[in-house]
DOBA-908110 format. One record per residue: x, y, z of N, C-alpha, C in turn. Coordinates in steps of 0.2 Angstrom, whole numbers, plus 5000, padded with zeros to 4 digits. Layout:
N
XYZXYZXYZ
...
This chain:
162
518445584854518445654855518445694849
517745724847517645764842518145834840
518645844834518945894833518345944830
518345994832518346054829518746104825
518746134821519046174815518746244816
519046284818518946374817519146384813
518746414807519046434801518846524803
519246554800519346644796519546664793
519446694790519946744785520346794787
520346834793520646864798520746944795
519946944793519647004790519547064796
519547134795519447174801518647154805
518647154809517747154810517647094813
517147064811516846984814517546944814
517846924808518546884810518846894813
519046964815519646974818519446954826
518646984829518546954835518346884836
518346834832518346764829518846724832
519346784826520146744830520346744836
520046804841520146814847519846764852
519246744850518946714852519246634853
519546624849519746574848520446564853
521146614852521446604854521246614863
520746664866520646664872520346594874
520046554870519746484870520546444874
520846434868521546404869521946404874
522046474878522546504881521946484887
521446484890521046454894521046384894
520946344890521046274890521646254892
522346294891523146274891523146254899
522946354901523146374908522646314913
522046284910521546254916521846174914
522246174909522546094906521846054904
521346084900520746064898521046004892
520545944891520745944887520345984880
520645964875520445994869520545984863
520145954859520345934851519945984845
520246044845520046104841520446144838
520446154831521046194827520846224824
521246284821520746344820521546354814
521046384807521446404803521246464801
521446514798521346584795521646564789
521246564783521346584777521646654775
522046684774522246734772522346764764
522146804764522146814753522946804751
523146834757523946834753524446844758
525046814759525746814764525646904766
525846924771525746964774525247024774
524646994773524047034774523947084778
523747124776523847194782523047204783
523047194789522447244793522447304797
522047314800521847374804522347374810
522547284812522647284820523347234816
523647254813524447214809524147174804
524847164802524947114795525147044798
524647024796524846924795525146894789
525546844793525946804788525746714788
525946694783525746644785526346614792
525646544794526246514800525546474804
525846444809525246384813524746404810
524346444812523746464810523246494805
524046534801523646584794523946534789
523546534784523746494778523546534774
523946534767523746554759523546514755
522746514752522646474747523246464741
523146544740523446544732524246494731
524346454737524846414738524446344739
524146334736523746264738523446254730
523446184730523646144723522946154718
522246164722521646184719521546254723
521746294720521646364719521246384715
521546364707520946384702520346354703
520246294706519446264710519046304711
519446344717519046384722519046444719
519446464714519246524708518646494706
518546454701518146454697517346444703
517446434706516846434712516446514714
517146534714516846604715516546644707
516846604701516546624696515746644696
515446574697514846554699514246554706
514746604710514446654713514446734714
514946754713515046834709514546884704
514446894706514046924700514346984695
514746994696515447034693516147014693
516046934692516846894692517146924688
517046944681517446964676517747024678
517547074683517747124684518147134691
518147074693518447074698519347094698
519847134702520447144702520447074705
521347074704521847014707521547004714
521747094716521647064724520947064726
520447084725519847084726519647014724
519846974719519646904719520046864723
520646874726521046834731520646844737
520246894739520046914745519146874744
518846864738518346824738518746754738
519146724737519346644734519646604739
519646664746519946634751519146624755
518846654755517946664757518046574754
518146574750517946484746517946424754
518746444755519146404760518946414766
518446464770518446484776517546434777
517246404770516846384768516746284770
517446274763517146224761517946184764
518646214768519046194769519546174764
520246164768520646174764520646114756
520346044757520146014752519546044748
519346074751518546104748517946054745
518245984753517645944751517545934759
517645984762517346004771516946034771
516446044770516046094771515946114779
515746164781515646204789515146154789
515246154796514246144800513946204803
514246264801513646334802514346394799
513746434798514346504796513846554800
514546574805514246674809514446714803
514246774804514346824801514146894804
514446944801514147004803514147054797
513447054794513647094791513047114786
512747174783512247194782511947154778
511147134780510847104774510447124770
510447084764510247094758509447094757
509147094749508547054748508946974746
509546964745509546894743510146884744
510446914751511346874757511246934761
512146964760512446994763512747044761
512847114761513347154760513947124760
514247174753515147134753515447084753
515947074751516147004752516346954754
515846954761515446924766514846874762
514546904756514246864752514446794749
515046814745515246774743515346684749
515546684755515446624758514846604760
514346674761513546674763513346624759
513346644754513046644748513346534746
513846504747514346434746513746424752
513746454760513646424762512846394762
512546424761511846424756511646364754
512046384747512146314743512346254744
512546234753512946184754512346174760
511746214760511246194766511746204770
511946244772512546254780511946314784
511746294791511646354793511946424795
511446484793511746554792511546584798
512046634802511846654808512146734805
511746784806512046844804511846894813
512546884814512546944822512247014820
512147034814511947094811511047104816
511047044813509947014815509947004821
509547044825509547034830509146954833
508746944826508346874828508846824828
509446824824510046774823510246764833
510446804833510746834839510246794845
509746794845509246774850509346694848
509046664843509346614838510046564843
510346604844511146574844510846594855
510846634855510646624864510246574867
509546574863509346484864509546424863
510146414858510346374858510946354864
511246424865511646384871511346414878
510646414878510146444883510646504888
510646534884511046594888510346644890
């Protein structure tokens, strides 16, 4: 029985309804006794991250990189993808270096089998960032589905023939 891995960063926007998705997955699977070999992690930039809809802490689900033993790894990863690494603040690089983990896993020798997204594109990715894992995920040949494109969107309906 194949495990799956939800990965997010449990950003407002695409993540956060990510993670919804997921937990409705779960609590549907518990309540029908499905079985299910599926884990789902949010990388968070930092213990009690605040968003729009509360602050997360670590625990089951949310993790903090900046507490895992290759950190500087997934720093220097974003080095060489950034295009303003040097100008980056602390937290502004926390919040790209967790993008690293939602990418390549918590060893960062996992890479995804696709990355969703939502969010404006570019002549060469993504607005924000959203670029930063676009951009890894690229790199790693992962396919790139952006909900923003309406042809992604079409894309991802033939796939599960909806």
């Amino acid at each position: 029985f194949p495990v799956t891995i939800w990965r997010s960063g449990s950003a407002d926007g695409a993540d956060y309804y990510f993670e919804l998705g997921y937990f409705d997955y779960l609590k549907d699977a518990q309540t029908n006794n499905t079985e299910y070999a599926t884990l789902f992690n949010s990388y968070i930039p930092w213990n009690n991250f605040k968003t729009k809809h509360g602050v997360i802490s670590v625990d089951k689900y949310h993790s903090c990189p900046q507490q895992f033993n290759n950190y500087k790894e997934a720093k220097d990863i974003v080095s060489t993808i950034h295009p303003a690494y040097n100008k980056l603040t602390s937290g502004a690089l926390a919040l790209h270096t967790r993008n690293i983990y939602q990418v390549l896993g918590d060893s960062l020798d996992s890479p995804s089998k696709v990355l969703f997204c939502y969010a404006q594109p570019t002549k060469t990715g993504v607005k924000g960032g959203t670029n930063t894992a676009y951009q890894l995920a690229l790199r790693h040949n992962i396919p790139c589905y952006n909900f923003y494109k309406q042809e992604d969107i079409d894309k991802i309906n033939n796939l599960l023939n909806l």
